[in-house]
C-alpha positions as CSV (number, residue, x, y, z in Angstrom):
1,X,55.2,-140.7,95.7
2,X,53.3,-141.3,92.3
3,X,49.9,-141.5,92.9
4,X,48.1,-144.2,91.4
5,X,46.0,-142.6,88.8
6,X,49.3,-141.3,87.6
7,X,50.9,-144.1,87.4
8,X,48.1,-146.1,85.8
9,X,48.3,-143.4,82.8
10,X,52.2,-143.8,81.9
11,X,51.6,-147.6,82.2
12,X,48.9,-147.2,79.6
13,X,51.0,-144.8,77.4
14,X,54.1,-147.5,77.5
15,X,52.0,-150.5,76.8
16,X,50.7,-149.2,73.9
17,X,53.8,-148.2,72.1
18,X,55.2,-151.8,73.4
19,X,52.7,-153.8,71.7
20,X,54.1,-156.9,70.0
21,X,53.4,-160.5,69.2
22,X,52.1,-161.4,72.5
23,X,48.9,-159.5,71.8
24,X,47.8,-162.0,69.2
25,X,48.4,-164.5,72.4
26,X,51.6,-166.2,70.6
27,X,53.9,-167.5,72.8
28,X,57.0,-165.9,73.9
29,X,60.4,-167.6,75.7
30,X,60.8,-167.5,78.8
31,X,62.0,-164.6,80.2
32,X,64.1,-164.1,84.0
33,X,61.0,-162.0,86.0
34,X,62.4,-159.9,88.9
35,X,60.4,-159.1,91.4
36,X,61.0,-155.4,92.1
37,X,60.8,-154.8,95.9
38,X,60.3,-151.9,98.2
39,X,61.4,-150.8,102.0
40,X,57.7,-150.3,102.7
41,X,57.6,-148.8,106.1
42,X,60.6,-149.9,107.1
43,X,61.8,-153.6,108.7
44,X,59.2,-155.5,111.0
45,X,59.7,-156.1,114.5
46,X,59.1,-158.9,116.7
47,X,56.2,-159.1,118.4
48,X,56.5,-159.8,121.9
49,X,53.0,-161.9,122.2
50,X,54.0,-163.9,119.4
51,X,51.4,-163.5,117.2
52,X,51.8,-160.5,114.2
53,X,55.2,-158.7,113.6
54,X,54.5,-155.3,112.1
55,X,56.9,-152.1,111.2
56,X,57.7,-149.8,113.7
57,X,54.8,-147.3,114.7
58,X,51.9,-149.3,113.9
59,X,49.9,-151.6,116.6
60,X,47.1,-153.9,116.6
61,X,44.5,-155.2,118.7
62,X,42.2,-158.0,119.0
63,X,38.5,-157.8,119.0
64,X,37.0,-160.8,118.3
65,X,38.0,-164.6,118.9
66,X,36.7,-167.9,118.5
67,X,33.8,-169.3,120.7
68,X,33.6,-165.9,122.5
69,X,29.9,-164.8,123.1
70,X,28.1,-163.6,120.4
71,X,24.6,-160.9,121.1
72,X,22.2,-163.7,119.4
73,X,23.1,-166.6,122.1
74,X,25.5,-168.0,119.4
75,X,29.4,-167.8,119.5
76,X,31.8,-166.9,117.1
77,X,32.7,-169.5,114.8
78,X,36.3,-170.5,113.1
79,X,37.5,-170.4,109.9
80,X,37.2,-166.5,110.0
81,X,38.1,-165.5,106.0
82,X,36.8,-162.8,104.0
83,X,35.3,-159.8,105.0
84,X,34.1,-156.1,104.4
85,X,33.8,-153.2,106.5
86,X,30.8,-150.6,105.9
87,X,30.2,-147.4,107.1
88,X,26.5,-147.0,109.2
89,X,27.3,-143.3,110.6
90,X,30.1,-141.3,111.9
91,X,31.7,-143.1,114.0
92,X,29.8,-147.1,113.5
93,X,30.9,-149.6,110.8
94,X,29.7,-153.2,110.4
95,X,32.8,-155.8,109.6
96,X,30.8,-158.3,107.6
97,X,33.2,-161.6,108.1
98,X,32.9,-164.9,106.2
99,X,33.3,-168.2,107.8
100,X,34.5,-171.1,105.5
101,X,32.5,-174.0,107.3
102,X,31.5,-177.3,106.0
103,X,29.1,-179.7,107.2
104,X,32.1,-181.8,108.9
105,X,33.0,-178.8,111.3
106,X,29.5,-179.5,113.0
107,X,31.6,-181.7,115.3
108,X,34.6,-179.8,116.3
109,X,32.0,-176.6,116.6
110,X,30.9,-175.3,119.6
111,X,27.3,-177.0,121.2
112,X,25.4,-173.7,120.6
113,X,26.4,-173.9,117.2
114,X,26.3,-178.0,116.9
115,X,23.1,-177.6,117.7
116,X,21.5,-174.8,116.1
117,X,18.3,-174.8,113.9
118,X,16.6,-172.0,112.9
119,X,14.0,-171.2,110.4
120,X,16.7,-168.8,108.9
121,X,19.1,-171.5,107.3
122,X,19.5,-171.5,103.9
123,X,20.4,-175.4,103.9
124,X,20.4,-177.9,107.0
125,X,21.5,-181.4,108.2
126,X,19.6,-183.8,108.2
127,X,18.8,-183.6,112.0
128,X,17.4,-180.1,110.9
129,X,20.7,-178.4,112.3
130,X,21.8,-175.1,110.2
131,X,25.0,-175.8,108.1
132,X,27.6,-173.7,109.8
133,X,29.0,-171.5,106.7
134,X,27.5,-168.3,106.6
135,X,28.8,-165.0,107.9
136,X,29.1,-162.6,111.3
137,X,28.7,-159.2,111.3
138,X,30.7,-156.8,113.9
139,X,28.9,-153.5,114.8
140,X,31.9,-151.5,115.6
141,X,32.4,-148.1,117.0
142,X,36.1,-146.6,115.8
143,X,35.8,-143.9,118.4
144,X,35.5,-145.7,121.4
145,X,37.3,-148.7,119.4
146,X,34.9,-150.8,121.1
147,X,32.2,-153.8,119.4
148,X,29.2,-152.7,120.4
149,X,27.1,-156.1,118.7
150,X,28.3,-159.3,116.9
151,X,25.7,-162.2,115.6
152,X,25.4,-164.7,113.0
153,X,23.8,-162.8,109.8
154,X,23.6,-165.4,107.2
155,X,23.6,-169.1,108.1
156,X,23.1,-172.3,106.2
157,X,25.8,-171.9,103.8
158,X,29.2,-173.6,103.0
159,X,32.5,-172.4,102.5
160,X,31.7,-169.2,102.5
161,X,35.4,-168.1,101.1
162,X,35.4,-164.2,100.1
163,X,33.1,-161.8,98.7
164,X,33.0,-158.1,97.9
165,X,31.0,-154.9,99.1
166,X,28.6,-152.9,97.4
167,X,28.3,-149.1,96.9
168,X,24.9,-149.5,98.4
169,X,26.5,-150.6,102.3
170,X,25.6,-154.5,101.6
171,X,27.9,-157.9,101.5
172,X,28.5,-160.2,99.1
173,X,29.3,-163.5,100.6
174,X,30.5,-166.0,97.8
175,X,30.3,-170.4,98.5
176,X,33.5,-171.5,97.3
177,X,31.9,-174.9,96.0
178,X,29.4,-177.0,94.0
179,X,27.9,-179.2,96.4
180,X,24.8,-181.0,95.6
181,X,22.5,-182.7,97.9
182,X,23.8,-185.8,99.6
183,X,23.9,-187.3,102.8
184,X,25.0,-183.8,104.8
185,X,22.8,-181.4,102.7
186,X,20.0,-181.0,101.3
187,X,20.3,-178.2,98.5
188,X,22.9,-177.6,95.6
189,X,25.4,-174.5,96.8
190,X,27.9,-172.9,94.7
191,X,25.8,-169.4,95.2
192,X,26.6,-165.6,96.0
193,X,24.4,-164.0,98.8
194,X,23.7,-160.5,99.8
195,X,23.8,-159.6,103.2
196,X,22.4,-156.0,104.3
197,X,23.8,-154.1,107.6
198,X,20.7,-151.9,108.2
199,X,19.0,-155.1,110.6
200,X,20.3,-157.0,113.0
201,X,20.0,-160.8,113.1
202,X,19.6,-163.6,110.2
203,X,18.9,-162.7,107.0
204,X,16.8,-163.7,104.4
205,X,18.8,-166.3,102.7
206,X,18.5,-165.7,99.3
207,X,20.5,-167.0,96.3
208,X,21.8,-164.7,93.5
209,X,21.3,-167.3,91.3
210,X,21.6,-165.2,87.4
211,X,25.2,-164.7,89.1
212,X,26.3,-168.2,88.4
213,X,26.6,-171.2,90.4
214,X,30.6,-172.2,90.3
215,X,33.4,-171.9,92.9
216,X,32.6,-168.6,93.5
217,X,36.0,-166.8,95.2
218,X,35.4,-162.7,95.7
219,X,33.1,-160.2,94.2
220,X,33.6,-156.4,93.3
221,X,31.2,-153.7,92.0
222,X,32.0,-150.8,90.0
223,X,30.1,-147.7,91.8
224,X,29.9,-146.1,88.3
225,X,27.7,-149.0,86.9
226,X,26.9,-151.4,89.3
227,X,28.6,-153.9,87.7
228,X,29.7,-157.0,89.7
229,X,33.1,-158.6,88.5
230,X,33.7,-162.4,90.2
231,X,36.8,-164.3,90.6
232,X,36.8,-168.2,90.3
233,X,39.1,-170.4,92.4
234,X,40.0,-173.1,90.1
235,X,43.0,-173.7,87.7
236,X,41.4,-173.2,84.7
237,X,39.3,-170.6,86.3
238,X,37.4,-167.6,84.4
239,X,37.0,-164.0,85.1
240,X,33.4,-162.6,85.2
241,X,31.4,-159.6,85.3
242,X,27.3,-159.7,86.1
243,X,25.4,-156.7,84.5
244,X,22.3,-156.5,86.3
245,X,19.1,-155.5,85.0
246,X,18.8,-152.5,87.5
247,X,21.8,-151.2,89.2
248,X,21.7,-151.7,92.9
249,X,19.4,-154.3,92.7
250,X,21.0,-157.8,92.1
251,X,17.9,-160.3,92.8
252,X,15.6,-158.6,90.0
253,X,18.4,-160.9,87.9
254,X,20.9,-159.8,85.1
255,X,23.6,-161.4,82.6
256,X,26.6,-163.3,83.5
257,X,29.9,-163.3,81.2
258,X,32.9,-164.3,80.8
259,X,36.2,-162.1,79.6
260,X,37.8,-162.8,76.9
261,X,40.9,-160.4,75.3
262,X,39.7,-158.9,72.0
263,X,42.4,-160.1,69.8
264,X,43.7,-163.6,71.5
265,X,40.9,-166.3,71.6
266,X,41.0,-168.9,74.4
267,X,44.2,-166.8,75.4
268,X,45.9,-168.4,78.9
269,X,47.3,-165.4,81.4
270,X,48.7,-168.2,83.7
271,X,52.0,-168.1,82.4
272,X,52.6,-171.8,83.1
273,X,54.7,-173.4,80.6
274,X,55.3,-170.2,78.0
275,X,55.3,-166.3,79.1
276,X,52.4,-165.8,77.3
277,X,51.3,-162.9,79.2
278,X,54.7,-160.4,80.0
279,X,54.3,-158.0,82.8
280,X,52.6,-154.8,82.7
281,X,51.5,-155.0,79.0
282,X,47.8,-153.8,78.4
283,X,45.4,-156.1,76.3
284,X,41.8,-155.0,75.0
285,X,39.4,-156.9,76.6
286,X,36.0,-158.1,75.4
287,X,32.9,-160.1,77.2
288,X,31.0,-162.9,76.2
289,X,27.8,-164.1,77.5
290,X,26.7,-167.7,79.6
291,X,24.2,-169.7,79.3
292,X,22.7,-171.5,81.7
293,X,24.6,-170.0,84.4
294,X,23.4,-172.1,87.2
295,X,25.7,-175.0,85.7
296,X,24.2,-178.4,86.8
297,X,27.3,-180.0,85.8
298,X,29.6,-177.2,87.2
299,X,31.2,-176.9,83.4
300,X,30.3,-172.8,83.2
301,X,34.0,-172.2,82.9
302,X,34.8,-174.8,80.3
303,X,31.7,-173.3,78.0
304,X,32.8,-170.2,78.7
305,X,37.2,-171.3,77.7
306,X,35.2,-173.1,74.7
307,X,33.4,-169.5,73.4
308,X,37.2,-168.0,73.5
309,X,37.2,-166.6,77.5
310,X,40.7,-166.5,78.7
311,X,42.3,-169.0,81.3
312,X,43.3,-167.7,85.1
313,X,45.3,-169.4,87.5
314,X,43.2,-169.8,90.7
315,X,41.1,-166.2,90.8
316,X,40.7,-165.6,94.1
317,X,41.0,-161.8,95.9
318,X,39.5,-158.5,93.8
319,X,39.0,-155.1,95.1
320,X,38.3,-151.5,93.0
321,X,40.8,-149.1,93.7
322,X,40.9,-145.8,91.7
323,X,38.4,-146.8,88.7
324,X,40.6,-149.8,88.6
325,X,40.2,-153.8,89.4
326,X,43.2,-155.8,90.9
327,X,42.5,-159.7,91.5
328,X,44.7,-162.1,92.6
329,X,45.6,-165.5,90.6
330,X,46.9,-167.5,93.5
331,X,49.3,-170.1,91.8
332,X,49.8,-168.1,88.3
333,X,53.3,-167.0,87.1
334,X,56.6,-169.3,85.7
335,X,57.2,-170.8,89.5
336,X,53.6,-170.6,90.1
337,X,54.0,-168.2,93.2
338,X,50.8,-165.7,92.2
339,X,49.8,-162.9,90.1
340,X,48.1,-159.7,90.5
341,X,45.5,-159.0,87.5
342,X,44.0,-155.4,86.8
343,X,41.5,-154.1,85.1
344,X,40.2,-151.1,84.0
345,X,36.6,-150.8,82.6
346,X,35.6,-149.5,79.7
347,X,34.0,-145.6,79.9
348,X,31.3,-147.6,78.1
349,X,31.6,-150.9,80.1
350,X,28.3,-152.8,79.8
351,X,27.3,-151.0,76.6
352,X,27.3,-151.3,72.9
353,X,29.7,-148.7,72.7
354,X,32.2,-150.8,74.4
355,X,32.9,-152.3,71.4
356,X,34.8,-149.0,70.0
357,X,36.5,-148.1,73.6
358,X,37.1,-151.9,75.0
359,X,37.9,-152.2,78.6
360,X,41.8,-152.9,79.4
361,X,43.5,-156.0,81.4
362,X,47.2,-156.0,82.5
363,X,49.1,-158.4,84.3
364,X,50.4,-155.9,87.3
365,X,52.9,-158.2,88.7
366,X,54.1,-161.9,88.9
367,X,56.4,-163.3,91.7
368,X,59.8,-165.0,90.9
369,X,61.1,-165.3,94.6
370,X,58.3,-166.8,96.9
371,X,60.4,-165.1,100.0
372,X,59.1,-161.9,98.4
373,X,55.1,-162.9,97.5
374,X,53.5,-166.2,98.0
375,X,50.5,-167.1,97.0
376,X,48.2,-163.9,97.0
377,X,44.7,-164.5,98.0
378,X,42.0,-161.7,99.6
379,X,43.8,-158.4,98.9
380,X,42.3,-154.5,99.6
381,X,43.8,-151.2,98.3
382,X,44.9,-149.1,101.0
383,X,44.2,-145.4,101.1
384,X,47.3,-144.1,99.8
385,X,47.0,-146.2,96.6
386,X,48.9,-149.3,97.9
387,X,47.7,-153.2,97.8
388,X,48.0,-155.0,101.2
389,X,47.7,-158.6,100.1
390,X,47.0,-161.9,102.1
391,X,49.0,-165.1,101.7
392,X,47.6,-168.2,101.7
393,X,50.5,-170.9,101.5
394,X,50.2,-174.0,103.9
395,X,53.4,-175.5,104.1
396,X,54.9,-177.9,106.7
397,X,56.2,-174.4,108.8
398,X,53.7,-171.5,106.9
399,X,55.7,-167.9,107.0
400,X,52.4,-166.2,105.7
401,X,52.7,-162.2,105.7
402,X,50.4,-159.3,104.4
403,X,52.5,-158.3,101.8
404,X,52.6,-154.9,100.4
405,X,52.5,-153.8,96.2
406,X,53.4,-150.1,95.5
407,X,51.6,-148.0,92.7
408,X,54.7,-149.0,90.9
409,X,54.6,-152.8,91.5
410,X,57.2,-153.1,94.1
411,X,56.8,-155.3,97.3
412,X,57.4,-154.9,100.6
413,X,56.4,-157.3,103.8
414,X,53.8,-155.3,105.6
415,X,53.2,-157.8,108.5
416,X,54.2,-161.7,109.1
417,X,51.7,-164.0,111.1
418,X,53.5,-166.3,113.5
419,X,51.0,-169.1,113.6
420,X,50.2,-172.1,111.3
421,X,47.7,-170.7,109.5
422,X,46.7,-167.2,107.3
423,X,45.6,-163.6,107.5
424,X,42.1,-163.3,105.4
425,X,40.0,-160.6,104.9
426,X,42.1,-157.2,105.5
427,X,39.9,-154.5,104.6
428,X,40.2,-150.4,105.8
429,X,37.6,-148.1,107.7
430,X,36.0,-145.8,105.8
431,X,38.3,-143.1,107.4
432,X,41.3,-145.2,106.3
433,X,42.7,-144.8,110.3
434,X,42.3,-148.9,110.9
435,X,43.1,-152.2,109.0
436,X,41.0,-154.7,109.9
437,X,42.2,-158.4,109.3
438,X,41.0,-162.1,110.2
439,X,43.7,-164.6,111.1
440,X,41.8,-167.7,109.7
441,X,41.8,-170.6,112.7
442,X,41.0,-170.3,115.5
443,X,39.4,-167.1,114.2
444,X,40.9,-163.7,115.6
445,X,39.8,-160.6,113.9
446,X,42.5,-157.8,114.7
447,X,42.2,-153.9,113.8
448,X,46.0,-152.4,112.7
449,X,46.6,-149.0,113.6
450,X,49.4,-147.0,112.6
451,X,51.0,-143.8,110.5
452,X,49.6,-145.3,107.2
453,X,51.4,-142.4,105.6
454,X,54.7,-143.2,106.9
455,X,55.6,-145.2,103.8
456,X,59.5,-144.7,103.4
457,X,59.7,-145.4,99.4
């Protein structure tokens, strides 16, 4: 198999001796896009408890459900979406999970939770009950394969939707909205928080706020430089990097900015209406600085389309695989089926001398067949250099999988949920043995095993 670094190298070689009109962001006519496709590891069976088909030779098992008894008094909540999973020793990991909760799921939640105040909350009702969003961490022993703690560890939030880890064994958990205080709440939300595994129990609840307010989707940080890059999920969404003033330590504050391709102002990657944007060809990038980026008036992204950033369809999903970004634009592409987005920094990235040796963007893949890829949303990178991607299309009978994207682009259907609703949040063990993944409502979080290097292609 080509490994990915290798493969990232030819790709670069190609793009730049296929350079053409495109680059200056003029439009191009439509061309037929063929999804290339892969066996993967081989065809999925059917599972006999009805719930997630997988190939032959791998297994799962659930560890955590809704309303089951949480260590704090609390339960676990629904809506279970993105999450991370850190390493704490040998054999321990903490799965940080997100829970994309609103004020109006106070109702349908369970009375522990209903009810629940607590000094903790970053925002409350206005009985005083904490808002429900927030996130759940799993304490999680792979040798035994056992949970040996679960509680809330951030509460008072909404929607929280995805998020990233850092280097440093924390979670980003990102509010995918731009509420301001009404009747239900009593703060403005739209924020990133970072929530630490080395205590158990609530966290301080304290807003990132130099890295934006907006409809904050997923985070990722480069371990070289500590720099965060953010996805957006909106249709005329931005892509965004935070530089902070000390690596490793987000709330002394930083710069926000927006990415822009270094030779195409205002250029639009969704593909929409014209292929502006062909498959696999490299563009220099460039970065330009926001102001104000706690954006009263939620317009961050249009100041930052009017100062030349380039558009994205619906950023949602971005993990760093081998000094490498891929991000997901949910509805991007001619039938609007998704894109995958990469990105390689700069060796200078976040320095003057960036200018000279600009970082690189690509569009990796674009679906023409949604029976292959359908709408792309939280994705990971598995340990063998492969993406294992989450779909997130409702439709009146949902066939979401965990699709599958080879070094070389090719898809393959890794697993297929058999329930009206989506996988979220798949993310590997430091030892790469387990997958863990959320199914979204009512919240299941399930840990894949399997021969992960059984891949037949």
């Amino acid at each position: 198999m080509v490994s990915r670094r290798q493969f990232t190298k030819g790709s670069v070689v190609l793009a730049f001796l296929g350079l053409n009109s495109s680059l200056l962001g003029c439009s191009q006519k439509r061309q037929s896009i063929q999804t290339p496709t892969s066996a993967g590891y081989g065809p999925l069976t059917s599972d006999p408890k009805g719930l997630l088909n997988l190939p032959a030779g791998f297994s799962y098992e659930v560890i955590s459900s809704l309303n089951d008894p949480m260590d704090d008094g609390l339960v676990v909540p629904d809506n279970a979406d993105g999450m991370g999973c850190i390493r704490l020793d040998k054999h321990r990991v903490a799965l940080v999970r997100n829970h994309e909760l609103s004020p109006k799921h106070l109702k349908s939640a369970a009375p522990v939770i209903a009810q629940h105040q607590s000094e903790k909350a970053f925002d409350t009702n206005k009985q005083g009950v904490a808002l429900p969003g927030g996130t759940t961490t799993i304490i999680y022993d792979l040798k035994k394969q056992k949970i040996e703690q679960q509680y809330y560890s951030l509460i008072g939030t909404i929607r929280n939707c995805a998020g990233g880890t850092t280097p440093w064994g924390t979670w980003l958990t990102c509010e995918e909205t731009v509420r301001t205080p009404d009747e239900e709440i009593s703060k403005s939300h739209g924020y990133i928080f970072e929530v630490p595994t080395d205590k158990t129990g609530l966290c301080d609840p304290v807003p990132l706020v130099d890295m934006g307010r907006f409809n904050h989707e997923a985070a990722a940080v480069d371990p070289r430089t500590g720099i965060v890059y953010l996805t957006e999920d909106r249709n005329d969404s931005l892509f965004y990097r935070f530089i902070p003033k000390h690596k490793g330590n987000l709330a002394a504050g930083g710069t926000l900015q927006a990415l822009l391709l270094k030779h195409a102002n205002k250029f639009d990657t969704r593909n929409w209406h014209n292929q502006t944007m062909p498959v696999s060809q490299w563009y220099e990038a460039s970065w330009t600085t926001l102001d104000d980026p706690q954006s009263p008036n939620d317009d961050l992204r249009i100041k930052g389309h009017e100062k030349g950033a380039a558009l994205f369809a619906r950023g949602e999903g971005i993990h760093f695989g081998n000094n490498e970004f891929y991000f997901c634009c949910t509805n991007g592409g001619g039938k609007e089926l998704g894109q995958i987005m990469r990105y390689q920094p700069s060796a200078y990235e976040g320095t003057t001398d960036e200018i000279q040796h600009p970082g690189q963007l690509q569009l990796f893949l674009e679906s023409s067949d949604k029976s292959l890829y359908n709408f792309g949303d939280n994705l990971t990178v598995t340990p063998q250099g492969h993406l294992l991607v989450c779909e997130d299309q409702y439709t009146a009978i949902t066939k979401n999988h965990l699709r599958g994207v080879s070094p070389e682009g090719a898809v393959y259907p890794f697993a297929k949920l058999n329930a009206q609703t989506e996988l979220a949040g798949a993310c590997f063990s430091p030892d790469g043995s387990t997958l863990f993944v959320n199914i979204y409502s009512p919240t299941k979080t399930l840990a894949i095993r399997g021969n992960w290097d059984s891949y037949w292609d």
